[in-house]
Backbone as ProteinMPNN parsed JSONL, in Angstrom:
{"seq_chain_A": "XXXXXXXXXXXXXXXXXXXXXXXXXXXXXXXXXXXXXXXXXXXXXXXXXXXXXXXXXXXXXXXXXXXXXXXXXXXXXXXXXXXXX", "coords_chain_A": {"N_chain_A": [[22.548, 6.584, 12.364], [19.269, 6.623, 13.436], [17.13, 5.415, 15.49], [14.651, 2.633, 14.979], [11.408, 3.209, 14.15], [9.622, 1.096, 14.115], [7.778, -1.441, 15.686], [8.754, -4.332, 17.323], [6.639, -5.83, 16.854], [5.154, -4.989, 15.293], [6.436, -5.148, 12.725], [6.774, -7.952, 13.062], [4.263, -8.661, 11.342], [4.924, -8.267, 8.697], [4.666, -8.748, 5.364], [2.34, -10.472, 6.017], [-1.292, -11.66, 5.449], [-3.869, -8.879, 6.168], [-5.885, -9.543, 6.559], [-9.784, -10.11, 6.442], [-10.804, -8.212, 3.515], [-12.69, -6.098, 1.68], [-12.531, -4.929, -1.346], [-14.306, -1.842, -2.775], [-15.328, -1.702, -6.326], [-13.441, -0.898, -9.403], [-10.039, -1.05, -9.571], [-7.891, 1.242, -11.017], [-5.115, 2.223, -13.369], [-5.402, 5.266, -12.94], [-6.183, 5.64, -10.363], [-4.39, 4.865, -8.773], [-2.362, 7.25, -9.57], [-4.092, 9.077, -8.5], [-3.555, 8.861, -5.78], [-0.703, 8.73, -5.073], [-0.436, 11.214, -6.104], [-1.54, 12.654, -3.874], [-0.435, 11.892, -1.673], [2.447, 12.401, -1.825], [3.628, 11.342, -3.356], [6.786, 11.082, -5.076], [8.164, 8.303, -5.975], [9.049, 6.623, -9.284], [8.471, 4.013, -9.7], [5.73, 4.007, -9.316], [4.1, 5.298, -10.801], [5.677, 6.012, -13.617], [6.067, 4.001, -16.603], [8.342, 3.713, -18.283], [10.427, 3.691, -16.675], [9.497, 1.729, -14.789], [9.123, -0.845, -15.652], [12.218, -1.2, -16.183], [13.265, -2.515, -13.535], [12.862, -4.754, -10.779], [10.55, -5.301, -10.183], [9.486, -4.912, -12.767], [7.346, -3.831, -14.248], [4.846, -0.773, -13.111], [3.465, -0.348, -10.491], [1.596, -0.641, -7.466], [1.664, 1.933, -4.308], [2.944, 0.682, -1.603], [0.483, 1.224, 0.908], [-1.726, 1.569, -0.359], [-3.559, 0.24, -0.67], [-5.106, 0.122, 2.284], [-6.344, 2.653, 1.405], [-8.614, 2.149, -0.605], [-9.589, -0.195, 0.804], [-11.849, 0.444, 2.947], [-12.683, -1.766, 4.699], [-11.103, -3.06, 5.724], [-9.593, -5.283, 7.77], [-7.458, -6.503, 10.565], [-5.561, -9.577, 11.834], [-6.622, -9.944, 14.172], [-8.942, -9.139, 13.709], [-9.47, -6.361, 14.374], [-10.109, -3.332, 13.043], [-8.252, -1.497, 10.855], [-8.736, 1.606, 10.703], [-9.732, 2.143, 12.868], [-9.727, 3.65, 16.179]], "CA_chain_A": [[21.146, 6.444, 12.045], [18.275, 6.613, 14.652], [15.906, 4.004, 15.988], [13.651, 2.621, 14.509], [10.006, 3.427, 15.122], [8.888, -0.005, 13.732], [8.443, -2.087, 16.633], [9.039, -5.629, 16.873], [5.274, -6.508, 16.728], [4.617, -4.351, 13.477], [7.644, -6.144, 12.196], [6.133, -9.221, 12.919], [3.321, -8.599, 10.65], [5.171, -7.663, 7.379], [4.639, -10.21, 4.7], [0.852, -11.372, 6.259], [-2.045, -10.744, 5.441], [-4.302, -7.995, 6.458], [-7.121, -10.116, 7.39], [-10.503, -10.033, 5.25], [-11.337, -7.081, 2.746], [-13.577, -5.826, 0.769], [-12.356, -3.376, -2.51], [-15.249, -1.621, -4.091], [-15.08, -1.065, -7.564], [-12.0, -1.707, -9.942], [-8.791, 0.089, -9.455], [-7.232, 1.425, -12.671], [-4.089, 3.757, -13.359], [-5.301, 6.528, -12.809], [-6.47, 5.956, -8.961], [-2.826, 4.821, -8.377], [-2.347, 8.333, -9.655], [-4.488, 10.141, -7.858], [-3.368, 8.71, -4.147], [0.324, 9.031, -5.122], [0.115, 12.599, -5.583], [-2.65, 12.802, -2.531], [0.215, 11.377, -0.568], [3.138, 13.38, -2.194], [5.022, 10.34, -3.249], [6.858, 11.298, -6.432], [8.575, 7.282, -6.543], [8.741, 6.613, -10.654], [8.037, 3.183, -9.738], [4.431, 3.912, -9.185], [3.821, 5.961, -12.396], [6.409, 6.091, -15.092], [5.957, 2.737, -17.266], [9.381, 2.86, -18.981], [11.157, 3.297, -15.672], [9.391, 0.393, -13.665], [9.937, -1.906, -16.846], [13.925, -1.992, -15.722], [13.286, -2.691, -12.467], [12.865, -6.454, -10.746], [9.195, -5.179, -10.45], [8.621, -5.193, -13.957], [6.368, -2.643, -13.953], [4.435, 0.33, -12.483], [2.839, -1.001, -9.004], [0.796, 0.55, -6.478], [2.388, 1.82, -3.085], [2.066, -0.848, -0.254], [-0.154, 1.998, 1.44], [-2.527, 2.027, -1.272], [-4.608, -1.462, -0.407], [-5.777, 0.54, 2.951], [-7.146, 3.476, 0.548], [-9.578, 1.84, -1.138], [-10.383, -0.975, 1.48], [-12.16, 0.763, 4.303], [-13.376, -2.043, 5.441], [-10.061, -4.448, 5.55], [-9.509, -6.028, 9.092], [-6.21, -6.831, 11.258], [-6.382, -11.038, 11.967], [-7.037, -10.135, 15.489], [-10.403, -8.68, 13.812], [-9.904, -5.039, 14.141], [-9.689, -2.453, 11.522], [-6.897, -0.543, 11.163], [-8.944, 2.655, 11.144], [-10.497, 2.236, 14.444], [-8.922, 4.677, 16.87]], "C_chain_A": [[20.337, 6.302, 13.326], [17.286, 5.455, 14.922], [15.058, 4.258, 15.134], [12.065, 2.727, 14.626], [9.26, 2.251, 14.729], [8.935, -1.242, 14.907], [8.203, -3.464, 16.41], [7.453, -6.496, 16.344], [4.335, -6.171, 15.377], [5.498, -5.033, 12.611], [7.236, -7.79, 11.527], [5.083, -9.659, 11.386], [3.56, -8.313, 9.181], [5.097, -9.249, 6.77], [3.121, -10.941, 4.455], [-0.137, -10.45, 5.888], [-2.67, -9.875, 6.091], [-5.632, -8.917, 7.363], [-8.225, -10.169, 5.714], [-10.719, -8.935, 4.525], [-12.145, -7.467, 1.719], [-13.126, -4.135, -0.451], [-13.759, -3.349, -3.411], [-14.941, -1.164, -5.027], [-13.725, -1.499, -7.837], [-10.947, -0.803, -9.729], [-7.72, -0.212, -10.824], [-5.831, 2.407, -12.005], [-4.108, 4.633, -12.434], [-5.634, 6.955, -11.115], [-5.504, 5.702, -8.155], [-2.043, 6.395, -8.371], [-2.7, 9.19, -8.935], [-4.06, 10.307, -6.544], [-1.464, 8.861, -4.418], [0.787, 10.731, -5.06], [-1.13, 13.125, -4.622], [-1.283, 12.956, -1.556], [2.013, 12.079, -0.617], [4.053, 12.37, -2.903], [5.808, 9.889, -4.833], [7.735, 9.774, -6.801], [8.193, 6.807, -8.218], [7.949, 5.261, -10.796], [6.529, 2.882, -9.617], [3.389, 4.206, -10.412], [4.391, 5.845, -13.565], [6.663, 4.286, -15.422], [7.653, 2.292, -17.733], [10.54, 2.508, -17.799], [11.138, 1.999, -14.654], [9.558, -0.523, -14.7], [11.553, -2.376, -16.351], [13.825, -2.252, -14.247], [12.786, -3.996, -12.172], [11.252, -6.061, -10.36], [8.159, -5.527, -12.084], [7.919, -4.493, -14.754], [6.044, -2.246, -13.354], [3.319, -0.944, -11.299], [2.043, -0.016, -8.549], [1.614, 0.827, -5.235], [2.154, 0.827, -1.915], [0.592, 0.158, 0.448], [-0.988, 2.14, 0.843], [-3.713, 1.078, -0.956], [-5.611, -0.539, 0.53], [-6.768, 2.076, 2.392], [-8.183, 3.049, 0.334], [-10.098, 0.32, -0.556], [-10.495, -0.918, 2.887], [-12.481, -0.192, 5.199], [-12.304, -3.729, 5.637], [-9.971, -4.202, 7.344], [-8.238, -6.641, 9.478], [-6.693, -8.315, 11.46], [-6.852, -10.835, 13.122], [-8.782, -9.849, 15.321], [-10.629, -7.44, 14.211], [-9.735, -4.346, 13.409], [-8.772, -1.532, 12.402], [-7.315, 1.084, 10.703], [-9.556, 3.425, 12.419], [-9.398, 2.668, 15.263], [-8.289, 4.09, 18.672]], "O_chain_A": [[20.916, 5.798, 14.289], [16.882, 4.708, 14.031], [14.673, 5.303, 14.611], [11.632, 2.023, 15.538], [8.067, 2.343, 15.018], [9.953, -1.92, 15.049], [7.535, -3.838, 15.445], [7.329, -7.5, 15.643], [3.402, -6.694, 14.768], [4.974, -5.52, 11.61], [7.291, -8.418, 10.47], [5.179, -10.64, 10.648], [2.599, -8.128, 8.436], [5.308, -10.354, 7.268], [2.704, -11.589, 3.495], [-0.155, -9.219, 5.883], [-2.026, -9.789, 7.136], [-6.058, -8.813, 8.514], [-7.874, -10.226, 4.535], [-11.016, -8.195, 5.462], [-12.327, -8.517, 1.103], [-13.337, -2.926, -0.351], [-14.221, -4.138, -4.235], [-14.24, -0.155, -4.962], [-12.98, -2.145, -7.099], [-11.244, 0.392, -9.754], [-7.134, -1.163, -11.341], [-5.585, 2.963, -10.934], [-3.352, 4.866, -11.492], [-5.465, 8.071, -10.624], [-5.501, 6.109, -6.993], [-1.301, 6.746, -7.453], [-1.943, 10.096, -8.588], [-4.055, 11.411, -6.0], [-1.024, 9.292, -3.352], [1.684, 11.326, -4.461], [-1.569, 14.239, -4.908], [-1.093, 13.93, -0.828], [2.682, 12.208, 0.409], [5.249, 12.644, -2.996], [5.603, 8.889, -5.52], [8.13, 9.804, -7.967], [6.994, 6.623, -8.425], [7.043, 5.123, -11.617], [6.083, 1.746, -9.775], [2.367, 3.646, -10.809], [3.715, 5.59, -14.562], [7.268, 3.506, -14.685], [8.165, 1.175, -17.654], [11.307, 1.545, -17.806], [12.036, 1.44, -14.024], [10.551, -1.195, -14.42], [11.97, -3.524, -16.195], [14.953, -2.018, -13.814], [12.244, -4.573, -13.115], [10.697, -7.154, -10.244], [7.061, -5.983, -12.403], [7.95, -4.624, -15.978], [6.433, -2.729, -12.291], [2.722, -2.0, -11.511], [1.816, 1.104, -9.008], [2.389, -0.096, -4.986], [1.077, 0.365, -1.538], [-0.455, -0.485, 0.389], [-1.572, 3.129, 1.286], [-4.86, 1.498, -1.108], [-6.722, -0.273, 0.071], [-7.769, 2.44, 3.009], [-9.046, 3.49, 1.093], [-10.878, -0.342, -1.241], [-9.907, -1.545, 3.768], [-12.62, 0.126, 6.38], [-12.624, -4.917, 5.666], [-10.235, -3.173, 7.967], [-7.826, -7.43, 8.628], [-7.895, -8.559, 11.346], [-7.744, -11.651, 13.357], [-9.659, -10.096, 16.148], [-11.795, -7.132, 14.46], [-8.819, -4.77, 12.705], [-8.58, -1.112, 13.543], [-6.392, 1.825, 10.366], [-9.756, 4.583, 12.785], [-8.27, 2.19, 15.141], [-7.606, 4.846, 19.363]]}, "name": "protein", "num_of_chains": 1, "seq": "XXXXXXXXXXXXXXXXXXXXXXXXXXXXXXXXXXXXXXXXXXXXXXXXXXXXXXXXXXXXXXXXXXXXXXXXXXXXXXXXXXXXX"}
């Protein structure tokens, strides 16, 4: 297997939060839907109900990657956004 490209300082950060956000509007189904196949990511666990039911999820989720979708305006704790270049 090959290195990992996650380095110890992104590592660090799994688990915490993001910092502050702001989601506009409500997020339903179907916008879980729409960024799953935006993003190509045919996991059942995101969509199919009877499949995420047996799973220690429970049910259908969103992808971790999905939060930064619909909150342009979420912030790293250091206080920068994580779309700023």
């Amino acid at each position: 297997m090959g290195e990992s490209v996650i380095t110890d300082e992104t590592r660090a950060l799994i688990g915490k939060p993001l910092g502050n956000s702001y989601v506009a509007g409500e997020v339903d189904r179907s916008s879980v839907q729409k960024f799953v196949t935006a993003i190509g990511n045919p996991n059942p666990l995101w969509t199919d109900e009877s499949y995420a039911k047996g799973t220690p999820m429970g049910g259908c989720m969103a992808p971790p990657t999905f939060i930064i979708s619909i909150s342009p305006q979420a912030t790293l704790p250091d206080g920068s956004s994580p779309n700023e270049a």
